[in-house]
N, C-alpha and C positions, 0 to 999 in steps of 0.2 A: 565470576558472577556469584555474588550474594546468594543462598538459600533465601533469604527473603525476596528478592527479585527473582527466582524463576518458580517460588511459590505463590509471586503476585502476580507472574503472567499466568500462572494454572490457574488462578484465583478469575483474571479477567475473561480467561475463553472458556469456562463453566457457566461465568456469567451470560458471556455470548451464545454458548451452544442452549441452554435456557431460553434464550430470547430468541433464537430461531425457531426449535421446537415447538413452543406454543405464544408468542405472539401474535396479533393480529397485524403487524406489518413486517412478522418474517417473508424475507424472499422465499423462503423455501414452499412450492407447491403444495398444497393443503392437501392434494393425494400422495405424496410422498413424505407426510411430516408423521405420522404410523411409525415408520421403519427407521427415521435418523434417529441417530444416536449418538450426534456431536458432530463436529467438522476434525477431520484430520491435520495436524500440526506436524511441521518438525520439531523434535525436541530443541529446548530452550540452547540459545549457545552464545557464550560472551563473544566468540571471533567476530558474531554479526553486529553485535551492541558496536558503533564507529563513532567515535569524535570529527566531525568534519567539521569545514573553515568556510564559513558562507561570503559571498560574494554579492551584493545588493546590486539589482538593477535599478540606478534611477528612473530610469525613462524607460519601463517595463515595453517589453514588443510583446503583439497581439499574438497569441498561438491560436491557430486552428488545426481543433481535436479531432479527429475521426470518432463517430461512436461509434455504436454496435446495432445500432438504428443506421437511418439513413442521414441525419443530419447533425452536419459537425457544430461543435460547441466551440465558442472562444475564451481564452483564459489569456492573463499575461501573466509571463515568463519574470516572474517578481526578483528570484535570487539563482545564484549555481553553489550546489554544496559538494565543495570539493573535500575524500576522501579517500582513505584505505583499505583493503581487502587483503590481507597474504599479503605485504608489502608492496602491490602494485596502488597508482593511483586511478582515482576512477573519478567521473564526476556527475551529478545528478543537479535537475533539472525542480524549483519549485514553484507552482503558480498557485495563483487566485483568480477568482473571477472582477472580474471591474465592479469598485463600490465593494466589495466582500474584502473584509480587513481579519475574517478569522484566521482558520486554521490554515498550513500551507501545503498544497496538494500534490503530491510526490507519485505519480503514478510509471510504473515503471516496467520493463520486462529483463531477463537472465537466461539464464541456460537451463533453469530448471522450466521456461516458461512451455507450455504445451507437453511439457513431460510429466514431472511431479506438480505441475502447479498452473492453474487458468490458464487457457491457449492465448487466451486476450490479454494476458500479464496482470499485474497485482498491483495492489496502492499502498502508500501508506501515508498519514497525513500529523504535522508540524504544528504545535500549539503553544511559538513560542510565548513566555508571558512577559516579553517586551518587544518594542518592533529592531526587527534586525539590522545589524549594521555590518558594514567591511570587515572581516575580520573574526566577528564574533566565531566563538565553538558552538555548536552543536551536538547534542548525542542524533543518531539516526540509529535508530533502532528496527533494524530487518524482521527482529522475532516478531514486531507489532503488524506483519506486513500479511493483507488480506484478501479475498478475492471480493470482486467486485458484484453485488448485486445481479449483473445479470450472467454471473456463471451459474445461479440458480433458478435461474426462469428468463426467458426471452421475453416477459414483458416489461422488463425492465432495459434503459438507454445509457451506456457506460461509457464517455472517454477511454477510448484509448492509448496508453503511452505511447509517444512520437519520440521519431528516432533517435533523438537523442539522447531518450533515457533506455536505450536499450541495453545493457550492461551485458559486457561480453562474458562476463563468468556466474560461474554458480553460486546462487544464494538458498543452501537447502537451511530455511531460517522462516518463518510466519506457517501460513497455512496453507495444506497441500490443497494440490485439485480438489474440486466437490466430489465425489459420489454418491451421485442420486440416482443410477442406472439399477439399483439392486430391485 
C-alpha cells in the first residue's frame, strides 16, 4: 500500500470525523458531540485492500433485510464478489434497491463483528463507474468499511447484513465499534 493511499484514507476519516463532530445531520447525539473526538479505526492494511471477480445476477432475487427497526427493507441481490483473504476464498453478497442504479450495497458481518466493531456488522458500498459484468475485477476495499448510522443513535433504521455475508474470519480493517458511552 502506497503512502499516498493510506494518507488518502487518513485524509478521508478527518474528513468524516469533521462531519460527525459538527454537522447538523451527524448521527452522532448532540449530548455526546462535546466529548468525540473522532471515530476509531484499524490502522490502514493492504492485506484487506481484495481484487475480487464479480458475478452478475441477471434476474437479481428480492432480499429481505432485517433492520434494526421493526421493518424489513428489500433489496436485490444484483452481483456475488467472489474473493481472498489469507489465501482462503470467501464470497460477498452486492445489492441495490429496485430503480436505484448507484452505488452497490455490501453490507456485511466477521469475527470482529460485536467485538471490535458494530454488533449489527458494518457496510461498505461499490461505485463502480461502469455497469458490471461476469468476470469483471473489482478492488473491495475493507479499510473503507463502516458502521452503520444507527450504531450511533437508535433513531436511526439500518439493514442488517443477511447471512450470507457473514464472513467467518476476521476483518480488523475500517472502523471499530463507536464509543459513545464515555
Amino acid at each position: 500500500m502506497s503512502d499516498d493511499y493510506a494518507e488518502q484514507l487518513r485524509a478521508n476519516r478527518r474528513e468524516k470525523d469533521e462531519f460527525f463532530d459538527d454537522h447538523p445531520q451527524s448521527p452522532i447525539p448532540p449530548e455526546h458531540r462535546d466529548e468525540f473526538d473522532g471515530l476509531d479505526y484499524f490502522p490502514p492494511d493492504p492485506d484487506y485492500r481484495v481484487e475480487a471477480t464479480v458475478t452478475v445476477h441477471e434476474d437479481p432475487e428480492p432480499v429481505e433485510m432485517e433492520t434494526t427497526a421493526s421493518n424489513p427493507v428489500r433489496y436485490l441481490r444484483i452481483v456475488t464478489f467472489a474473493f481472498e483473504v489469507d489465501g482462503e476464498e470467501h464470497t460477498l453478497a452486492g445489492y441495490q434497491q429496485e430503480g436505484d442504479d448507484g452505488a452497490v450495497f455490501v453490507p456485511f458481518r466477521d469475527k470482529t463483528t460485536g467485538q471490535q466493531t458494530y454488533h449489527q456488522g458494518r457496510y461498505m458500498e461499490l461505485a463502480p463507474d461502469r455497469e458490471l459484468t461476469d468476470g469483471d475485477r473489482v478492488t473491495i476495499d475493507f479499510n473503507l468499511a463502516y458502521s452503520p448510522f444507527c450504531a450511533y443513535s437508535e433513531t436511526f433504521s439500518c439493514p442488517l447484513p443477511p447471512e450470507e455475508n457473514w464472513l467467518e474470519i476476521v476483518v480488523p480493517a475500517g472502523e471499530r465499534a463507536p464509543d459513545l458511552d464515555s
